[in-house]
C-alpha positions as CSV (number, residue, x, y, z in Angstrom):
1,X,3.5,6.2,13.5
2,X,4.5,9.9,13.7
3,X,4.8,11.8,16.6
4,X,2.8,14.7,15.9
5,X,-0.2,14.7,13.5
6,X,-0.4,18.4,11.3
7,X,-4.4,18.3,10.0
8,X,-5.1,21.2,7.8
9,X,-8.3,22.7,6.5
10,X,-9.1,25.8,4.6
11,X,-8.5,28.5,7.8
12,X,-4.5,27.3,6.8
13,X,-5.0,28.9,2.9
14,X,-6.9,31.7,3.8
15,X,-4.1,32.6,6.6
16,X,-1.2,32.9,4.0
17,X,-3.7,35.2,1.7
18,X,-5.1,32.6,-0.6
19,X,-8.8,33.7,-1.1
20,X,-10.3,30.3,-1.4
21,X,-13.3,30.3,0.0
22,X,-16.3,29.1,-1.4
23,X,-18.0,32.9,-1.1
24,X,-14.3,34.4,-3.3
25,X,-15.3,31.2,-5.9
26,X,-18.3,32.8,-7.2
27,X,-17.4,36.5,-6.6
28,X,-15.0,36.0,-8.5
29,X,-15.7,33.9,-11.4
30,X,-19.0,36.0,-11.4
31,X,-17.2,39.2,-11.7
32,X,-14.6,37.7,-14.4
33,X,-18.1,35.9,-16.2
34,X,-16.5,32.4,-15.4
35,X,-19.8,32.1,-13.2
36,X,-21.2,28.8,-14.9
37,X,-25.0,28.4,-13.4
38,X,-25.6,32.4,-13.7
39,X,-28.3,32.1,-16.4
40,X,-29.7,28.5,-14.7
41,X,-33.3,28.3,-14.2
42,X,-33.7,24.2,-13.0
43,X,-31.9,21.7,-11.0
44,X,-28.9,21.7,-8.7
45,X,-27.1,24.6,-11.2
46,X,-30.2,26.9,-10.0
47,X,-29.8,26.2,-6.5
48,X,-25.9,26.1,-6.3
49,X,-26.6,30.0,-8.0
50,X,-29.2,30.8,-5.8
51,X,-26.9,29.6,-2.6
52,X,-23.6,31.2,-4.1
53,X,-25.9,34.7,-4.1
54,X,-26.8,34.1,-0.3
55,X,-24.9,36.5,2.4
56,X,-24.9,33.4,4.5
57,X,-23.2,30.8,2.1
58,X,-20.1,29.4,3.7
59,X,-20.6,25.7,2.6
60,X,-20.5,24.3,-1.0
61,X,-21.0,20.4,0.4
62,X,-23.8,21.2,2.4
63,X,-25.5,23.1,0.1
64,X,-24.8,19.6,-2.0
65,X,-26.0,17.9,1.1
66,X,-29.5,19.9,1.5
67,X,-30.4,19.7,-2.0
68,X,-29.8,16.2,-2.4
69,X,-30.8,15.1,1.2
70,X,-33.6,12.4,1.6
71,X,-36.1,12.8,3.2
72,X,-36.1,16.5,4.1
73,X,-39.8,17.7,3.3
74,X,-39.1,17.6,-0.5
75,X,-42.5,17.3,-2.2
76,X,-42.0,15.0,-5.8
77,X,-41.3,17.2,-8.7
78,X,-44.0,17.6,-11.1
79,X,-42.9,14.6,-13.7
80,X,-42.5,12.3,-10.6
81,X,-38.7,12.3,-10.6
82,X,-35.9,14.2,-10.1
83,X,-33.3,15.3,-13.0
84,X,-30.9,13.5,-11.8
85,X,-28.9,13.2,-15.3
86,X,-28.6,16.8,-15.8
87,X,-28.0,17.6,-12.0
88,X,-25.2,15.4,-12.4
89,X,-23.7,17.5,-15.6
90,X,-24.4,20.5,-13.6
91,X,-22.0,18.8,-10.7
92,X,-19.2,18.0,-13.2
93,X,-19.6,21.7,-14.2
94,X,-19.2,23.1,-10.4
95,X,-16.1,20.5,-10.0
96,X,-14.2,21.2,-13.1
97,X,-15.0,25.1,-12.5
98,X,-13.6,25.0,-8.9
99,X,-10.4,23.5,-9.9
100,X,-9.9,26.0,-12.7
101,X,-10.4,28.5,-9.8
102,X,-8.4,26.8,-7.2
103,X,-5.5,26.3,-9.9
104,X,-5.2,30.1,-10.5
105,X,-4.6,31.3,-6.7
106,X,-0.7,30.3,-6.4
107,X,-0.4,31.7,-10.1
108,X,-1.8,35.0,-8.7
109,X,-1.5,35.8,-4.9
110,X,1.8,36.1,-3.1
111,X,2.1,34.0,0.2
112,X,2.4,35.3,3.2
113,X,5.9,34.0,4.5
114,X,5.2,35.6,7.9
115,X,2.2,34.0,8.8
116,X,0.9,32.3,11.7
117,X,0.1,29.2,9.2
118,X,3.6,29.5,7.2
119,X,5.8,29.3,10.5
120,X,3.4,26.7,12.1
121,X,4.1,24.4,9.3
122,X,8.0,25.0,9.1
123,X,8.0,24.3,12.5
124,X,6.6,20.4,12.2
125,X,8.7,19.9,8.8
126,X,11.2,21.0,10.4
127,X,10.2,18.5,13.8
128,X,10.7,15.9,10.6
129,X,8.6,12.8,12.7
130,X,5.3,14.2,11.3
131,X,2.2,12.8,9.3
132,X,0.5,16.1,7.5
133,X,-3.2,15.5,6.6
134,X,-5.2,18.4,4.2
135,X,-8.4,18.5,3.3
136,X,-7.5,21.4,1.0
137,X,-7.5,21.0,-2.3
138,X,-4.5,23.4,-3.1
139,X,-1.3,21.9,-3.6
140,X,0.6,22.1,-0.3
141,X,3.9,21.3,-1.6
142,X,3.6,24.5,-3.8
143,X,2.6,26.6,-1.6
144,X,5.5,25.4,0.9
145,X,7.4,26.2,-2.3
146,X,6.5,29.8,-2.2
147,X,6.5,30.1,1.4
148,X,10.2,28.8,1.7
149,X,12.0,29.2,-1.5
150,X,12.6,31.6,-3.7
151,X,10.5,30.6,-6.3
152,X,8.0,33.2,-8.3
153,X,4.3,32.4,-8.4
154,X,4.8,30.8,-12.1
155,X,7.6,28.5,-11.3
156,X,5.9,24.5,-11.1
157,X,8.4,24.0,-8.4
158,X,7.6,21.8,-5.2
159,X,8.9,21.7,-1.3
160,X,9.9,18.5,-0.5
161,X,7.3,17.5,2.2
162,X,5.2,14.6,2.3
163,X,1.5,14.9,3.4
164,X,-2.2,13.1,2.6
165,X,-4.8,15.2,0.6
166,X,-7.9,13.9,1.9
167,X,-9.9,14.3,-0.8
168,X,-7.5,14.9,-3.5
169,X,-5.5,18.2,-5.2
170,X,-6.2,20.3,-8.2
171,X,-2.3,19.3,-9.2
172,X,-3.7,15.4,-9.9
173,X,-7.1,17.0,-11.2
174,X,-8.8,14.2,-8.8
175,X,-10.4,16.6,-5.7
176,X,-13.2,14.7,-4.1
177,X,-16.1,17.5,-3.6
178,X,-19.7,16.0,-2.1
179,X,-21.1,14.6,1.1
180,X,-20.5,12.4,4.1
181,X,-20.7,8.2,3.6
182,X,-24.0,8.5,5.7
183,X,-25.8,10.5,3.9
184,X,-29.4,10.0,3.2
185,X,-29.8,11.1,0.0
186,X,-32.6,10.8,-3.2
187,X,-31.7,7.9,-5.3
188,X,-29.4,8.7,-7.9
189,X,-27.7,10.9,-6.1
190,X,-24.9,8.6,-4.8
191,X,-22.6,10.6,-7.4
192,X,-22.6,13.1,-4.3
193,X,-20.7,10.7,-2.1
194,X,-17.3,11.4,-1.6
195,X,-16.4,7.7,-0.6
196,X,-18.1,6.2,-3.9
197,X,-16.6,8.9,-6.1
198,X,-13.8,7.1,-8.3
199,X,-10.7,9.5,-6.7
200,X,-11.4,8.0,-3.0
201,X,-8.1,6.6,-1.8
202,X,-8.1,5.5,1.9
203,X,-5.9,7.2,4.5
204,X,-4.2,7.0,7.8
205,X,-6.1,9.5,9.6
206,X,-7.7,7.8,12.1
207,X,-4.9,5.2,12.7
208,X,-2.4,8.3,13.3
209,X,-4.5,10.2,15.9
210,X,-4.6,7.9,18.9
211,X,-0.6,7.1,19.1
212,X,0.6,10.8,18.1
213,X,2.0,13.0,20.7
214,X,1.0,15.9,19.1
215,X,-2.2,16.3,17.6
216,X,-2.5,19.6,15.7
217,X,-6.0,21.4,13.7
218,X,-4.7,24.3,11.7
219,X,-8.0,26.1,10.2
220,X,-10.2,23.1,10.5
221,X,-13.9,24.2,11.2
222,X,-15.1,20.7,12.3
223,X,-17.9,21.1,10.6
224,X,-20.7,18.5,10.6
225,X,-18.6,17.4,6.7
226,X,-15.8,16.4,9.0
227,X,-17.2,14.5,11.5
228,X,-16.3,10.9,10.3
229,X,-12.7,11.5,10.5
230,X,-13.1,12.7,14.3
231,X,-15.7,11.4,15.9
232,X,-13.8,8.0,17.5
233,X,-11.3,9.8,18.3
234,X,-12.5,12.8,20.2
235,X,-15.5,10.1,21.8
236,X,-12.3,7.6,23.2
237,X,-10.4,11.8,24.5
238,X,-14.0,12.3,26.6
239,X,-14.5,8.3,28.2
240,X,-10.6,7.6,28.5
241,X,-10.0,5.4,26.0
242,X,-7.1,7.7,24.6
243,X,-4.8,8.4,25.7
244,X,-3.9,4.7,27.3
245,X,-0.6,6.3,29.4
246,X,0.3,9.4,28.7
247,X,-1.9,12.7,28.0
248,X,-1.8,14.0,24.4
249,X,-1.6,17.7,23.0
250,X,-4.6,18.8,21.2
251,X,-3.7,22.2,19.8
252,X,-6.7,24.5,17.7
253,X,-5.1,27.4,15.5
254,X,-8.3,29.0,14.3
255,X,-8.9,32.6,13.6
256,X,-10.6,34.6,16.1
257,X,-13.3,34.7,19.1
258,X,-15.9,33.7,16.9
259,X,-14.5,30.9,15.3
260,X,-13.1,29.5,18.5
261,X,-16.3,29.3,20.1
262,X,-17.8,27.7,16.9
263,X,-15.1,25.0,17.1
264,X,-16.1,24.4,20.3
265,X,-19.5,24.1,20.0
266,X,-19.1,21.6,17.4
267,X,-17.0,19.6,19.7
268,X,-19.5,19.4,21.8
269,X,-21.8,18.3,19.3
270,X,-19.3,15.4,17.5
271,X,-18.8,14.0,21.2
272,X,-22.1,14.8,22.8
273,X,-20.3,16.2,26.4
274,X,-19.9,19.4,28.1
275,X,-16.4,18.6,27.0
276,X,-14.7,18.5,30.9
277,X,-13.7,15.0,30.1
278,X,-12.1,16.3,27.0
279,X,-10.2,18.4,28.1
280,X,-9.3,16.3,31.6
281,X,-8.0,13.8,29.0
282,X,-5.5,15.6,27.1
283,X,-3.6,19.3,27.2
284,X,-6.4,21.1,25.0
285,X,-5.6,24.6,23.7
286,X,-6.6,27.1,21.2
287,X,-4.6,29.5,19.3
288,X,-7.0,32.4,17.8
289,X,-4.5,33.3,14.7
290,X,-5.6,37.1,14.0
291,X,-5.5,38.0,18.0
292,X,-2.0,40.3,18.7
293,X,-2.8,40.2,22.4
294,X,0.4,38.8,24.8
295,X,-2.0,35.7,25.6
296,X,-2.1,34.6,22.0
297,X,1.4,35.1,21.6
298,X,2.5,33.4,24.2
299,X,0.9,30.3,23.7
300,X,1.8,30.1,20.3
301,X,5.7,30.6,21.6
302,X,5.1,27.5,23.6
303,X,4.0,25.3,21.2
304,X,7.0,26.4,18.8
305,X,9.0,25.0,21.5
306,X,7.2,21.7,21.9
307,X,7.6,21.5,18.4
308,X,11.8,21.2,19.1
């Protein structure tokens, strides 16, 4: 079991410039006319357009989710079903579109080297007695390639690091978009699950987090998606189950006021607490990433050195 447990989510890309947000996916395959539900007028491609278009869309898998969701108010389609054949093309259409996009990014953005993200991560390779879990679909040993080595953005050359994609990389052409394991949804929809989806290979995750030292969320949002992986975990932090002896480091890099707060409020929500026991039961902090203030600073500087 490794010591400390790196866990990164898309806050990590965006941090060394890579624009892979859902929101740059369509503006820029829509600007570029790579855009392929623009002219839909039916179905999940209509309302994956109609979501993309939205000031507020910052989720792709729950807009998957609230589509496909059972039962949510939908009233029966005139026809009595749901067209669940071509709503299932129109999926294979968003998935091989966003790995075509997500492919591009190394080819086309320079990493930043200095970055918060970029001397995190050299810090725990570095540390060497490390488990490093993504649920990026960017290929992390490329962009440690870029990041370390001097390497230009069209060389196919690779760090030599070993970490988990959760739910697969656009290198192996096998990433695992949908919804949780739990999900209600219509029938036929199961195609949305990521755990039935033919890529799904098991992990470590959850066997890692309760003996690590070090536990450490790099751009994670803890959204409502990610739940599944956490929820035993942060549940045994609040009623004392973890740690068993000693207290753990739970460290949050995330990027700013807002987003910190967020985190937290979802914290609250995964363990259903105020979150005193939480953070009674371990050394909890938060790192805000695009803060230059001396408290920002200085934490980070200590958990470089913990990191020794």
């Amino acid at each position: 079991m490794a010591n400390t447990v790196f866990i990164i989510g898309n806050g990590f890309d965006l941090d060394v410039k890579f624009k892979t947000k859902y929101s740059d996916f369509y503006a820029i395959w829509e600007r570029n006319n790579r855009w392929p539900f623009g002219n839909a007028s039916s179905g999940l491609g209509a309302y994956i357009n109609h979501c993309a278009k939205s000031e507020q869309w910052l989720d792709l898998e729950m807009a998957l989710y609230n589509y496909a969701a059972f039962p949510d108010g939908k009233a029966v389609p005139e026809g009595g079903s749901y067209p669940v054949d071509s709503d299932r093309n129109d999926f294979d259409t968003l998935v091989l579109s966003l790995t075509q996009f997500i492919n591009r990014i190394p080819k086309e953005t320079k990493a930043d080297r200095d970055s918060v993200a970029s001397i995190a991560l050299k810090a725990v390779l570095d540390n060497e007695d490390y488990s490093i879990y993504s649920f990026n679909y960017t290929n992390l040993r490329r962009i440690a390639a870029r990041l370390y080595l001097d390497v230009s953005s069209y060389d196919d050359v690779e760090y030599n690091l070993q970490y988990t994609p959760i739910h697969g990389t656009v290198k192996n052409d096998d990433i695992i978009l949908g919804v949780n394991s739990d999900a209600q949804l219509i029938d036929g929809y199961g195609f949305l699950r990521k755990i039935d989806q033919p890529s799904y290979k098991s992990n470590n995750l959850q066997q890692d987090l309760p003996s690590a030292e070090n536990i450490v969320f790099f751009g994670l949002s803890m959204g409502k998606i990610d739940y599944p992986y956490f929820r035993d975990f942060f549940e045994g932090l609040c009623n004392g189950v973890i740690p068993s002896k000693e207290k753990k480091n739970v460290t949050f890099f995330t990027y700013d006021e807002g987003s910190r707060l967020q985190i937290l409020k979802q914290l609250r929500e995964l363990t259903g607490t105020d979150l005193m026991k939480l953070k009674s039961n371990c050394y909890f902090e938060m790192i805000r990433t695009s803060c230059c203030g001396y408290e920002d600073k200085q934490k980070f500087e200590q958990w470089l050195a913990k990191m020794k």
